[in-house]
C-alpha positions in Angstrom: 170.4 42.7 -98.7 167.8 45.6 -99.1 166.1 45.5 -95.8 169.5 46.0 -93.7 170.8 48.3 -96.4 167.1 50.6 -95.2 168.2 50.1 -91.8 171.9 51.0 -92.2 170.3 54.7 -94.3 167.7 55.0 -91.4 170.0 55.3 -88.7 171.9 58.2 -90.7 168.8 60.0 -92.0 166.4 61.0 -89.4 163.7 62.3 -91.7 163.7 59.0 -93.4 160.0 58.0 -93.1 157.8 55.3 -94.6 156.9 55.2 -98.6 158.2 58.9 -98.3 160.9 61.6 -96.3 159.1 63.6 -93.8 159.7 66.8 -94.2 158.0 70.0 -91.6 157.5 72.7 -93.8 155.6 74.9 -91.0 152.9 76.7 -91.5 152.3 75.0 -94.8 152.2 71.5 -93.3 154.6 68.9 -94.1 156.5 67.9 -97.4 156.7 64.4 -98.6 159.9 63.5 -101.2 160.3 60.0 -102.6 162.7 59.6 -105.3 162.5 56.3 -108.1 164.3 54.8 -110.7 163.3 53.0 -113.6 166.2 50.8 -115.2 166.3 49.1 -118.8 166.5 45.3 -118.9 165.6 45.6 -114.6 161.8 47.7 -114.5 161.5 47.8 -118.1 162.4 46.5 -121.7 163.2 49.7 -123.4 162.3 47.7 -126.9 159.1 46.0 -125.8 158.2 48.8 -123.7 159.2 52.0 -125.7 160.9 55.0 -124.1 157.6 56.8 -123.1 157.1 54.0 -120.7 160.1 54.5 -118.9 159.2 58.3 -117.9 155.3 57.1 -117.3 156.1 54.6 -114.6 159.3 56.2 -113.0 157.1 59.1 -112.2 153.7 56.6 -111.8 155.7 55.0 -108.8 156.7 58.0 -106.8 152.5 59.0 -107.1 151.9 55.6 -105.9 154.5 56.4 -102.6 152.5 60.1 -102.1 149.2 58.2 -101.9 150.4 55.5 -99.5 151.1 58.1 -96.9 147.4 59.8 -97.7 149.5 63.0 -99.4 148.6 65.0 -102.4 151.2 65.2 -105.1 152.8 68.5 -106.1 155.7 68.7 -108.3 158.1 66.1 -110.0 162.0 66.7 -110.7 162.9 63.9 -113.4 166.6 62.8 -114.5 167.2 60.8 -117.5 170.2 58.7 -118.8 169.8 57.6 -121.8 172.7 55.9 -124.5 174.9 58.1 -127.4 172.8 55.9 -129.9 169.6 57.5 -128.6 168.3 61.0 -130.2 166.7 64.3 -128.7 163.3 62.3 -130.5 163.9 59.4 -127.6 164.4 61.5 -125.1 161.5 63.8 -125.5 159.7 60.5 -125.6 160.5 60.0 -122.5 159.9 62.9 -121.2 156.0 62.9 -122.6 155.3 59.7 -120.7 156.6 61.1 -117.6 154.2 64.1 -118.2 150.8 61.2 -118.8 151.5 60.1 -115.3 149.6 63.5 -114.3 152.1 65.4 -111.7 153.4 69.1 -112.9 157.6 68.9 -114.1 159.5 71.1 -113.0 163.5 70.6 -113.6 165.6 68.2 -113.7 168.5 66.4 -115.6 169.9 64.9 -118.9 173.0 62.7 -119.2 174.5 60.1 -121.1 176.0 56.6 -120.3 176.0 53.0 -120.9 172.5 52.1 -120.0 168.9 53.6 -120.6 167.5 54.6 -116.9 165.2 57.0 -115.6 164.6 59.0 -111.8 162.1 60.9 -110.5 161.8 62.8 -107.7 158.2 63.1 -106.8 157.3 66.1 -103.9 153.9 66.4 -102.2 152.8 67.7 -99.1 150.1 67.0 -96.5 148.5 68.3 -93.6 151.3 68.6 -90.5 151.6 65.2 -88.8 148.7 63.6 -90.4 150.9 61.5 -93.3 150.0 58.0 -93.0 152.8 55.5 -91.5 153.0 51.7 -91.9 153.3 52.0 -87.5 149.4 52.8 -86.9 147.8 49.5 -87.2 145.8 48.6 -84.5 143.9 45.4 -83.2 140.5 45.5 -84.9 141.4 47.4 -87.7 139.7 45.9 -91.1 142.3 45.4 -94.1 141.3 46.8 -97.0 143.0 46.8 -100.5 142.4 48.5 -103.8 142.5 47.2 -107.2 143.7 43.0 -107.7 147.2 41.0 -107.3 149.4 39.0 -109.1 150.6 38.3 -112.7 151.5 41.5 -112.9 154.6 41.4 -115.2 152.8 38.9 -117.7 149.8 41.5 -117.9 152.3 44.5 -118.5 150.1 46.3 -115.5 153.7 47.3 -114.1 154.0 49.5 -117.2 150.4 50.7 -117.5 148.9 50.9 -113.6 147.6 54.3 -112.3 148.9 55.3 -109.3 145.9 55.1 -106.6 145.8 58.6 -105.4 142.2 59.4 -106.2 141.4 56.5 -103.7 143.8 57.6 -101.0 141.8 61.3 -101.1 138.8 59.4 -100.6 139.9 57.0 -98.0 141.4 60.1 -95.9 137.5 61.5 -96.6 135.8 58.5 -95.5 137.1 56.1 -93.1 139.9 56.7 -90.0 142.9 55.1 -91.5 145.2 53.4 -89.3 148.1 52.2 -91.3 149.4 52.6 -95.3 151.5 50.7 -97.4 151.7 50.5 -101.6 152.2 47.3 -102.6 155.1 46.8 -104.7 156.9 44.1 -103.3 154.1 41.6 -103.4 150.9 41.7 -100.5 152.7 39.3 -98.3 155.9 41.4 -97.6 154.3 44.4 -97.5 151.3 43.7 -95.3 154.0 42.2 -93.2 155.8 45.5 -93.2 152.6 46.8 -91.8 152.2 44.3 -89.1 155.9 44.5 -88.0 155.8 48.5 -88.3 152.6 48.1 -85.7 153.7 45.2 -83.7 150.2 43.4 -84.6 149.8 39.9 -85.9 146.5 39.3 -88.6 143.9 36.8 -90.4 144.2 37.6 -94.1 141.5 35.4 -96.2 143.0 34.7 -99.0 138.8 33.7 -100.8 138.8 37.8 -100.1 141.6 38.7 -102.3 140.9 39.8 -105.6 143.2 37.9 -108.1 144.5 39.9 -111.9 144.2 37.8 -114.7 142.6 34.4 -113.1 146.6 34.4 -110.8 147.0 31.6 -108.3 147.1 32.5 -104.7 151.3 32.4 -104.5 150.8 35.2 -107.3 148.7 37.0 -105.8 150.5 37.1 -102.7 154.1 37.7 -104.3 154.6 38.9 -107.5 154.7 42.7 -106.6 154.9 45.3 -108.9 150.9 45.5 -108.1 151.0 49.3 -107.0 147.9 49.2 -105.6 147.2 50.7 -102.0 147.1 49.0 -99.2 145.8 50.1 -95.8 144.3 49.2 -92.5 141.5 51.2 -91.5 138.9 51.4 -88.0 135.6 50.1 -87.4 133.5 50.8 -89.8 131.9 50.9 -93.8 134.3 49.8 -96.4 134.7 53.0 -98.5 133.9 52.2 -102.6 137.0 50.7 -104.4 138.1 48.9 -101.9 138.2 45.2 -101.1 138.4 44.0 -97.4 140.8 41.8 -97.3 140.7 40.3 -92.9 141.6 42.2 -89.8 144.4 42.9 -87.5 144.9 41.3 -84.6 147.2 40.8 -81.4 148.7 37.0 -82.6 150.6 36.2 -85.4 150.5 36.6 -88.6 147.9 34.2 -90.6 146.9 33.1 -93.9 143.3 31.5 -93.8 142.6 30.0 -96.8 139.9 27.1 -97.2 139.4 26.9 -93.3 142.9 25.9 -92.7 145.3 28.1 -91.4 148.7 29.1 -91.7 151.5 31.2 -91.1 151.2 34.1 -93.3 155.6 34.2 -95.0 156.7 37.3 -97.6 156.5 35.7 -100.5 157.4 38.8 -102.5 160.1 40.5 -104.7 163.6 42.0 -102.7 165.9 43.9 -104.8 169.3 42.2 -105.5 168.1 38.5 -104.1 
């Protein structure tokens, strides 16, 4: 259902970018706005997790949007629902783990209902037309990964990651990036949003891919909820923290893994299947 649904919005809103909305805010450069929720009993268990959690990573995703299009992070505007049987306590617990996540607060909104849930609106800007797209992949272009995949629920690194933003400031300092993607949907369907954004096929050698908590090779490739960064960059040195991964090319997608090969298939996470 999701990927028509972001179809159906992008036809009706034209600043509608990648990871985050595009926004020209001449001279200053441009503004990048991604907006995320964080739901009790769907991203979190508000009694395993505890409430601080839920402001931590609501906020900790939108970072990891601003780094996967190579922006710095500015400002965040944070909404919270919480229950009639939680107190001001719980809610200024949540509002202290939204604050760890290391972006500056600067409004937002309180209200009560049936369910615990947390938003956050994360702004940031970069230079004018240089935000990284999922489209600029091109044949030749090394993959290169931050971080390690899989088994990320049973490790609680969905609740604990840090958003990869120092390493997208370096990678913007140090290599000629081509394409950007954070993965949170598993590294199958989002590289594959890469490839299809570019209209490039790839070899991605799955010996190359670094693997949390000893995960097989169908967790690594589809569990999501791995926020780490994700990007295709030219010719060249592979800039520290990152892990190449294969290259682009002009065929299809493929999986190499023991010297066979196959087609590489999103394997990953989509909302409301």
């Amino acid at each position: 259902m999701e990927p028509s649904f972001v179809s159906w919005i992008r036809a009706r809103a034209p600043a509608t970018g990648d990871d985050c909305a595009v926004l020209p805010c001449a001279p200053w450069g441009d503004l990048l706005v991604t907006v995320d929720s964080v739901l009790d009993g769907v991203h979190l268990d508000a009694a395993r997790h505890g409430l601080d959690v839920f402001g931590y990573k609501a906020v900790a995703r939108g970072l990891s949007d601003i780094a996967a299009m190579g922006g710095e992070p500015l400002w965040v505007v944070l909404a919270a629902t919480l229950t009639s049987e939680h107190t001001i306590a719980d809610a200024q617990q949540v509002f202290l783990g939204a604050e760890r996540a290391g972006c500056s607060i600067v409004g937002g909104d309180t209200a009560v209902g049936p369910a615990l849930g947390v938003t956050a609106t994360v702004i940031g800007r970069a230079d004018a037309g240089t935000a990284w797209r999922r489209s600029g992949a091109r044949v030749g272009d090394s993959i290169v990964a931050t971080g390690s995949f899989g088994r990320s629920l049973p490790t609680d690194h969905h609740a604990t990651f840090i958003a990869r933003n120092d390493a997208a400031k370096a990678l913007r300092e140090q290599a000629d990036v081509g394409a950007a993607i954070d993965v949170s949907d598993g590294l199958s369907t989002d590289l594959l949003h890469i490839l299809t954004a570019s209209g490039v096929g790839c070899e991605l050698h799955a010996d190359a891919i670094p693997r949390r908590d000893e995960a097989t090779l169908e967790e690594a490739l589809g569990d999501g909820e791995d926020y780490e960064l994700l990007a295709t960059i030219r010719p060249g040195p592979i800039p520290a923290g990152f892990t190449r991964l294969g290259e682009i090319t002009s065929g299809d997608p493929v999986l190499v893994c023991d010297d066979a090969r196959s087609r590489l298939r999103a394997k990953g996470w989509e909302h409301g299947a």
